[in-house]
VOLUMLUM-264596 format. One record per residue (C-alpha): residue in three letters; x negated, y negated, z. Coordinates in steps of 0.1 Angstrom, whole numbers, padded with zeros to 4 digits, always signed. Each point is the difference from the previous one (the first is absolute). Layout:
<recs>
ALAXYZ
...
</recs>
This chain:
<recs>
UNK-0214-0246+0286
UNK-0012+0034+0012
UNK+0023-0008+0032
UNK+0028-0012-0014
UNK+0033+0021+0012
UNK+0018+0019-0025
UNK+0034-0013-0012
UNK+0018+0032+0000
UNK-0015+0034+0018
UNK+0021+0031+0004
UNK-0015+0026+0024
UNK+0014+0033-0005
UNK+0032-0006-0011
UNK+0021+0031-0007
UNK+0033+0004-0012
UNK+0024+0030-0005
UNK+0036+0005-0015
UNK+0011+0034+0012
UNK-0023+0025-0012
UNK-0017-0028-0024
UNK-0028-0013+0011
UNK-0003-0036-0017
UNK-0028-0019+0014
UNK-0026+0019+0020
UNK-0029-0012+0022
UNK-0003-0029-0022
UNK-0028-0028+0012
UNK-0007-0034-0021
UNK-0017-0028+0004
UNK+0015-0031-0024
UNK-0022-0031+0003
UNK+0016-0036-0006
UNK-0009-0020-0034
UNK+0001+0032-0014
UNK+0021+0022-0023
UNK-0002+0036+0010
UNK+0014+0025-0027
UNK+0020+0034+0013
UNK+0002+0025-0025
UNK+0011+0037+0001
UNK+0024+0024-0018
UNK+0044-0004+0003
UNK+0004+0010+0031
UNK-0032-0004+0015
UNK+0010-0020+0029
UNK-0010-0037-0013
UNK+0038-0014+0006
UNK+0003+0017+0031
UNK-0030-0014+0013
UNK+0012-0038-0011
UNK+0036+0011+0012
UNK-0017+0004+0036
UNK-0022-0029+0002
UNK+0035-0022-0011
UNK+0019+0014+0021
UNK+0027+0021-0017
UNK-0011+0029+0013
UNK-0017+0009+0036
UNK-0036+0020-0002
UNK+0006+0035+0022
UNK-0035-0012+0011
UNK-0033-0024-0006
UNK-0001-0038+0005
UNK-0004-0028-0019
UNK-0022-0037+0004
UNK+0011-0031-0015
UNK-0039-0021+0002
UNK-0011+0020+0029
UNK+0029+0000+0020
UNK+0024+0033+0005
UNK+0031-0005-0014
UNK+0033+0018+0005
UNK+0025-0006-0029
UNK+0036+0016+0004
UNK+0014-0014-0029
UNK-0005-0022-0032
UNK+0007-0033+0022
UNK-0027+0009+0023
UNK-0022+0004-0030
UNK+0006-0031-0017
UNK-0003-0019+0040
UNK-0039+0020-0005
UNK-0006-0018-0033
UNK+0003+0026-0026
UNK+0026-0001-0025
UNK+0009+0030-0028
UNK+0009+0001-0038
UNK+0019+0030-0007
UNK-0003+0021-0035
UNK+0039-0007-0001
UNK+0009-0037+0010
UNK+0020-0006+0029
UNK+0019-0032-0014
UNK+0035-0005+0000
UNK+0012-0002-0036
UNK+0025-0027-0005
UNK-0021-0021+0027
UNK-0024-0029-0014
UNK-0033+0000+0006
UNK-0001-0024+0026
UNK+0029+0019+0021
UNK-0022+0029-0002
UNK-0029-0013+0016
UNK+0019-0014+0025
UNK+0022+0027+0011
UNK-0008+0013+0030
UNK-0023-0028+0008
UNK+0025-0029+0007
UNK-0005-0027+0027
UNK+0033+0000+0021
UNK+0038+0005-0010
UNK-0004-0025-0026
UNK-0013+0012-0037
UNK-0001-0036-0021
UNK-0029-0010+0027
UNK-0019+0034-0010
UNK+0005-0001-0036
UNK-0019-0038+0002
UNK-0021+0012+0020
UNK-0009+0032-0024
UNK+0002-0020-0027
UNK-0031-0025+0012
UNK-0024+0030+0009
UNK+0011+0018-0030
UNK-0014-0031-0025
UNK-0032+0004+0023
UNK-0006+0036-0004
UNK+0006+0000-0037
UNK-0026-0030-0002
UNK-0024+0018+0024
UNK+0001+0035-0012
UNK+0013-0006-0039
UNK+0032+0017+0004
UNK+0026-0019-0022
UNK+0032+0012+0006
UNK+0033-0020-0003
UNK+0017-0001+0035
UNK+0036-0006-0013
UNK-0002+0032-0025
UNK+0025+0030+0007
UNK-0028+0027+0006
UNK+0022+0025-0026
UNK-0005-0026-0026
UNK-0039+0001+0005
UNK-0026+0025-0014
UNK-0017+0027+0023
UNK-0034-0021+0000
UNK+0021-0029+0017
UNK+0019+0025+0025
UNK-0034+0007+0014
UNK-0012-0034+0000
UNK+0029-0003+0024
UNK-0007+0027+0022
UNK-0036-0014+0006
UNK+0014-0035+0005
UNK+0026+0019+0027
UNK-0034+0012+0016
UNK-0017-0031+0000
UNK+0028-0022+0009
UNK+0001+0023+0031
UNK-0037-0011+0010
UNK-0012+0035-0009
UNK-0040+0003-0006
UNK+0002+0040-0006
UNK+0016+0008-0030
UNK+0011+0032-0010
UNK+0007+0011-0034
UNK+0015+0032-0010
UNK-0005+0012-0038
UNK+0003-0036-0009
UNK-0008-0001-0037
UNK+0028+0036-0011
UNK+0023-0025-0014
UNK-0024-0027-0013
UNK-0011-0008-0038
UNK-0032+0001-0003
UNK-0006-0039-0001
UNK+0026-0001+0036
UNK-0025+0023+0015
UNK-0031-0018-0009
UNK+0017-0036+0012
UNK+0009+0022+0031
UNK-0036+0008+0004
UNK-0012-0042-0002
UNK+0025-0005+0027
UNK-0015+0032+0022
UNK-0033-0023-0010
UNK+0011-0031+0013
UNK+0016+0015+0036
UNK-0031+0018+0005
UNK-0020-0033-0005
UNK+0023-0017+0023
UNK-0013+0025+0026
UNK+0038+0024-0004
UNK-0008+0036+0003
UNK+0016+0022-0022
UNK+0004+0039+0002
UNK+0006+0013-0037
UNK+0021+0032+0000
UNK-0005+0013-0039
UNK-0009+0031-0026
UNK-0012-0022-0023
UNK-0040+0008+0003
UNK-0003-0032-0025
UNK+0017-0023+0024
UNK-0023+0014+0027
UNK-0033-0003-0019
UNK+0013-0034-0011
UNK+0017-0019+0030
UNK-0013+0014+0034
UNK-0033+0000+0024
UNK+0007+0032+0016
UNK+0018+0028-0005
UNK+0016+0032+0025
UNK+0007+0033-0017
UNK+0029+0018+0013
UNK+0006+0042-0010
UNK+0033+0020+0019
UNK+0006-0025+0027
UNK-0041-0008+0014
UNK-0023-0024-0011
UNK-0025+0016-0022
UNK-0031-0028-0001
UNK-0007-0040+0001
UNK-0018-0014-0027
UNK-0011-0035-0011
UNK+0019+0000-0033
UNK-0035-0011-0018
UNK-0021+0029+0011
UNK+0030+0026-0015
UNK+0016+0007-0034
UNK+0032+0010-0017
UNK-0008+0035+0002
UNK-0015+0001+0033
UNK+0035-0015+0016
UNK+0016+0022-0026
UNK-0014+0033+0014
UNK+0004-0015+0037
UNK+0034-0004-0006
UNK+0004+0036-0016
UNK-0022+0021+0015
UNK-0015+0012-0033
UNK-0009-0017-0032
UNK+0023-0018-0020
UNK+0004-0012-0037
UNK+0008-0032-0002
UNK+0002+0000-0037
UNK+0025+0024-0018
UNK-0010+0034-0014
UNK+0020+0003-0031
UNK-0009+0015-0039
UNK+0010-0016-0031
UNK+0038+0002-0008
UNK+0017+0023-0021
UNK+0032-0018-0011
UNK+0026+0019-0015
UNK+0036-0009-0009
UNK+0014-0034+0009
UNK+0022+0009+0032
UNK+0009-0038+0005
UNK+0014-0022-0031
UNK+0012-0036+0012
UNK+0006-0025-0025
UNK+0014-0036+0002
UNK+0008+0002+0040
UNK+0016-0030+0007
UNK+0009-0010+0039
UNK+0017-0032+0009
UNK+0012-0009+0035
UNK+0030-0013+0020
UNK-0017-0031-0003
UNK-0005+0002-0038
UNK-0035+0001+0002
UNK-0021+0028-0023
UNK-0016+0020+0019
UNK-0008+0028-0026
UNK-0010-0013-0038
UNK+0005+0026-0026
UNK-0026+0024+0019
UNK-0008+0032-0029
UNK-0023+0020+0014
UNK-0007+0042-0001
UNK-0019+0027+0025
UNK-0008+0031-0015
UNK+0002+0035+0017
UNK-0036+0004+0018
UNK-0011-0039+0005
UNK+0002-0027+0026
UNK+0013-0035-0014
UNK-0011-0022+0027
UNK+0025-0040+0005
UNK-0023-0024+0015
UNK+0014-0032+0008
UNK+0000-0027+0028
UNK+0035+0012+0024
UNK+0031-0019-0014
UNK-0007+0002-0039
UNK+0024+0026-0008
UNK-0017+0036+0009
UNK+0027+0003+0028
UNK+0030-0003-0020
UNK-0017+0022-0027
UNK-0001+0030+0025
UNK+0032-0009+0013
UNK+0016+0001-0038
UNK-0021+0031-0010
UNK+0006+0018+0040
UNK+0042-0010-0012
UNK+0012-0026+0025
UNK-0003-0032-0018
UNK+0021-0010-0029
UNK-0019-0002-0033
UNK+0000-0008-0040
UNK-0019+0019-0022
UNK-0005+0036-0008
UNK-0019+0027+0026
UNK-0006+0036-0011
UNK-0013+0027+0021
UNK-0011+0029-0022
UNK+0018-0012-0026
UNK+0035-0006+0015
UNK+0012-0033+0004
UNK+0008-0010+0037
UNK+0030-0021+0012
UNK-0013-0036+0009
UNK+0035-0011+0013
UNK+0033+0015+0015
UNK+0003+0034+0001
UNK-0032+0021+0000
UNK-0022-0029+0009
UNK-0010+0012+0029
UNK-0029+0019+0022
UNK+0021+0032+0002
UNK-0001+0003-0041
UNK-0032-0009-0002
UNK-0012+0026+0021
UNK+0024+0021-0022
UNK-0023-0009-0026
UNK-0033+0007+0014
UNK-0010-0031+0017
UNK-0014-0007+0035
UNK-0005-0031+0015
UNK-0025-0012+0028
UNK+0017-0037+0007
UNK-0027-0028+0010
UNK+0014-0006+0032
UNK+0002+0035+0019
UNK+0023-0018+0029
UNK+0028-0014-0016
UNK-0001+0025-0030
UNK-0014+0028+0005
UNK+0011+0011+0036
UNK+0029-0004+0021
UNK-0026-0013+0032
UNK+0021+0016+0029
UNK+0007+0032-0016
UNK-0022+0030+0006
UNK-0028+0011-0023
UNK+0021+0036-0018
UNK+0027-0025-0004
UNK-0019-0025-0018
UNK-0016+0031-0022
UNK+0041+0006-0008
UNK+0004-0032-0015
UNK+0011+0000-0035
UNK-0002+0038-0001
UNK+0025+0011+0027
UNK+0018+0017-0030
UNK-0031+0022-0003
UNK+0010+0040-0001
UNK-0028+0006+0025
UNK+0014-0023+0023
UNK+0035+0009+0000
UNK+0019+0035+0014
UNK+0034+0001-0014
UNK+0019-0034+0006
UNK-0025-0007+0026
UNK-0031-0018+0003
UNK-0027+0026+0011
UNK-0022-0023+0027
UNK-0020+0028+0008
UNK-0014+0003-0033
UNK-0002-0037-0008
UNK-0023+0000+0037
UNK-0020+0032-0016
UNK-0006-0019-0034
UNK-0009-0033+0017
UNK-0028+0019+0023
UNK-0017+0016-0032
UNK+0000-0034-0017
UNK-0011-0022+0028
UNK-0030+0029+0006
UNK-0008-0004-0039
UNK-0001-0037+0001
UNK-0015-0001+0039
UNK+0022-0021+0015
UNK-0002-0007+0034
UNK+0011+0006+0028
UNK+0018+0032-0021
UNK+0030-0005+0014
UNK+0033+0004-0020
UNK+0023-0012+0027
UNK-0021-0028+0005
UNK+0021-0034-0009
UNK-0015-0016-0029
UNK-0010-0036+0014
UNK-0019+0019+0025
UNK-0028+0009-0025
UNK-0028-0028-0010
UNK+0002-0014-0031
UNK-0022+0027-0020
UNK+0020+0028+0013
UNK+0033-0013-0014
UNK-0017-0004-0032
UNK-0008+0035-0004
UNK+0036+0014+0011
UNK+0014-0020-0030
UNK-0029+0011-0024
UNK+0004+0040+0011
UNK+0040-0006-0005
UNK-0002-0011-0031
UNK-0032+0012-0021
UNK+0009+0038+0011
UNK+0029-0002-0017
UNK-0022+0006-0031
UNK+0013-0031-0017
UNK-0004-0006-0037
UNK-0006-0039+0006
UNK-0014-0011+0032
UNK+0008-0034+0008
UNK-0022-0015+0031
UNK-0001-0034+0014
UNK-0030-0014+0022
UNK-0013+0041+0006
UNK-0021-0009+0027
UNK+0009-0031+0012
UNK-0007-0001+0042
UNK-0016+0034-0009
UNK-0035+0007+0013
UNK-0031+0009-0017
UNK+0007+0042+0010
UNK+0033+0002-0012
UNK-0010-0026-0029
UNK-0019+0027-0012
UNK+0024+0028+0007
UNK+0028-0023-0022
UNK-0021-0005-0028
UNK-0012+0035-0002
UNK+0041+0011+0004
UNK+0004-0026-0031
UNK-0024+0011-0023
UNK+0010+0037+0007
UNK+0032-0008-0012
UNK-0011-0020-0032
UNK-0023+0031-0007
UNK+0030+0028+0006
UNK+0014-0022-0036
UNK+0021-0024+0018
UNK+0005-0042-0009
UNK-0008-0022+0032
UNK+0012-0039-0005
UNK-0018-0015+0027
UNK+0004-0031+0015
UNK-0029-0019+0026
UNK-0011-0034+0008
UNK-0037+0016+0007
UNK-0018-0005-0033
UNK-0027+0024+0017
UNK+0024+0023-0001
UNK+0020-0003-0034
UNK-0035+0000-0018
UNK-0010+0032+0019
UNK+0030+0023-0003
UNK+0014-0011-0033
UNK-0003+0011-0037
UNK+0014-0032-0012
UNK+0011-0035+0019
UNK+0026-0025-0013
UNK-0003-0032+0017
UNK+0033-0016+0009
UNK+0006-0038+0004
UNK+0035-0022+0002
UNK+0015+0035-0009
UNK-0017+0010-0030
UNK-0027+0016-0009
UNK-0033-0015-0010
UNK-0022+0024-0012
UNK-0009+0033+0000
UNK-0038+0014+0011
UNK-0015+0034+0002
UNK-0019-0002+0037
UNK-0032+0007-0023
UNK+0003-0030-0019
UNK+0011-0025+0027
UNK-0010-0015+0033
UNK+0015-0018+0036
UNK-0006-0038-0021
UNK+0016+0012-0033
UNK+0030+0013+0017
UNK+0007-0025+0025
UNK-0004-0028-0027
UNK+0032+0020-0015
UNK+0016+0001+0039
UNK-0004-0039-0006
UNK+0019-0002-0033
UNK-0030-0006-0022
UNK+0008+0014-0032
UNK-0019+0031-0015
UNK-0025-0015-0018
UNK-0010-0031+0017
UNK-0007+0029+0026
</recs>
């Protein structure tokens, strides 16, 4: 329908945070039934943009349509009045609530909530028939997986009659098998005539899921393109503003010494459960181990035991000398002692302290540091000076040491932690999800900082739910399932189907 109204358009839509400028002169044209793709670097302006047209933040100019009609929306309650309704890249549920008290909160009918909850409950069976997603309304959302959170967050929307859907980085904590159930369900809306605006890096997810797709580069809209007349390396170099290689540069390994002895780890929890079963493994100086796994089967609690803060049985040596595994010694400080750094999986509640500045974050772990101290003192100057030369090395923007940490996307976090820790020329490198809400520029840039470091004769333990990326960057993968390991492939040898019939469990020769 060549007159058909657009569901979304933005018209010059600019946006400025003191001397940043976020969003600028951006125009777009969404049309309904569809889903439109938004892709661009960290810090491009693709949240901003969302942030605006939901109403958490106010444009310094431009306007906005809803089907034609112009549209003024203060705040996220005006936005969800308009229709549109927003997944965010970190839920906003309330832990210790059920499902069903999620989606209702903040959507009751009158003073009394037992009405509301029946009332929930009835549309809720209806949505899950409708759309096919199953969720159980009476479970406690910390109980649940990260798939279900965001089968929540999408039944929040819908409950709220939204027929825009926004979805920011919605697959950086997914398995691979969550995202592509995510992607039926982005199927079925858009068949049901929902349209859906896709914020993601992920060019596969583009290629694979949307009908259009906007480019954004430094806070403008760089091109428009039906996603079928483009290609990964088209979007990647749109996104970049030069070419990009999507596929890892590396030589051969040269593997020297074993750097990293574990044999017979053993973990069991509060609950008595095992969550590590006699793990032996080695990484020699100058290679990559990759740990591919589905999330939950034990690589978390092997950084944790290996990074020093979780309790262990076993024995773990680090160039030879065997490390504390409880009490005493057992923790990050002596492992860094010992030449380890560790890049936790989840950058937010690990690796950064969110409302602390950027230098102070850099300090972390390493405050004791000569260079960083003048007598008794801590010297801030020279933690500021060090923390400028490492965020222009590892281009992280804005380049701003003072800056608080949770005001930097996603990306941007991610490469404070890595320059903290992998310029501390660490024997071991330990590194957890390296580019997870990372996009395809600073993908690249990781990698590269990775393999440098491998190459300079150091061990890298690496741990990632993208198979894409284990088979890329590693020298050798052992697949972990139900805490053990399954097997162990050279990339060479192996491919996606072998190793995610070891994710499943299946033993290595019936694989």
């Amino acid at each position: 329908m060549a007159n058909e109204a657009p569901a979304i358009e933005l018209k010059g839509i600019s946006k400025a945070f003191g001397p940043v400028q976020a969003n600028k002169d951006i125009s777009i044209r969404v049309m309904p039934g569809t889903i439109h793709g938004i892709i661009g670097e960290n810090g491009a302006g693709k949240s901003t943009l969302m942030s605006i047209l939901y109403g958490f933040y106010k444009a310094d100019a431009g306007e906005i349509f809803i089907s034609g009609q112009k549209t003024t929306i203060p705040d996220s309650q005006a936005a969800i009045a308009a229709g549109i309704g927003m997944v965010f890249q970190h839920f906003k549920l309330v832990e210790n609530f059920t499902v069903l008290e999620n989606i209702v909160l903040g959507a009751e009918d009158g003073g009394l909530l037992r009405p509301s909850l029946a009332k929930a409950r009835k549309t809720l069976e209806e949505l899950e028939q409708e759309y096919d997603l199953k969720v159980d309304p009476d479970a406690i959302i910390e109980q649940i997986g990260v798939g279900a959170q965001q089968r929540v967050e999408i039944l929040k929307a819908l409950y709220r009659q939204a027929n825009i859907l926004i979805l920011d980085e919605p697959t950086g904590v997914l398995t691979p098998a969550e995202a592509d159930q995510l992607f039926r369900i982005l199927g079925r809306l858009r068949e049901e005539g929902k349209t859906i605006i896709l914020i993601t890096h992920k060019l596969r997810e583009i290629m694979e899921i949307t009908d259009t797709v906007s480019v954004m580069r430094r806070g403008e809209m760089t091109a428009t393109v039906k996603t079928s007349e483009t290609s990964p390396e088209e979007l990647a170099e749109l996104m970049v503003g030069r070419k990009v290689l999507l596929q890892v540069d590396k030589t051969p390994a040269q593997p020297g010494d074993v750097i990293l002895d574990v044999k017979n780890l053993r973990v069991v929890d509060e609950m008595g459960v095992e969550r590590l079963r006699s793990i032996d493994l080695q990484v020699r100086a100058g290679e990559i181990l990759g740990i591919a796994g589905v999330a939950g089967n034990g690589q978390s609690e092997l950084l944790e035991v290996l990074g020093g803060y979780m309790d262990a049985t076993g024995e773990v040596r680090v160039n030879g000398t065997l490390m504390p595994l409880t009490g005493a010694g057992a923790d990050g400080r002596s492992r860094r002692e010992s030449g380890v750094s560790h890049v936790p999986e989840d950058r937010q509640r690990e690796g950064l302290i969110m409302d602390f500045a950027a230098w102070e974050n850099v300090a972390f772990g390493y405050h004791d540091d000569a260079a960083y101290n003048r007598g008794v003192l801590m010297d801030n100057s020279a933690v500021r000076a060090d923390t400028e030369a490492k965020m222009e090395r590892f281009d992280v923007r804005p380049p701003n040491p003072a800056l608080a940490a949770k005001n930097f996307s996603g990306g941007n976090q991610q490469k404070i932690v890595l320059a903290r820790e992998i310029e501390r020329n660490p024997d071991l490198l330990l590194i957890g999800q390296p580019t997870r809400g990372v996009d395809i520029g600073a993908i690249e840039f990781i990698h590269q900082q990775i393999v440098a470091l491998r190459d300079q004769g150091k061990a890298i333990l690496l741990v990632s739910v993208e198979l894409e990326e284990i088979l890329s960057l590693s020298d050798r993968v052992a697949v972990m399932f139900d805490g053990q390991i399954m097997g162990e492939r050279l990339p060479s040898q192996t491919d996606e189907k072998e190793l995610g019939l070891l994710m499943a469990g299946v033993s290595g020769e019936a694989a």
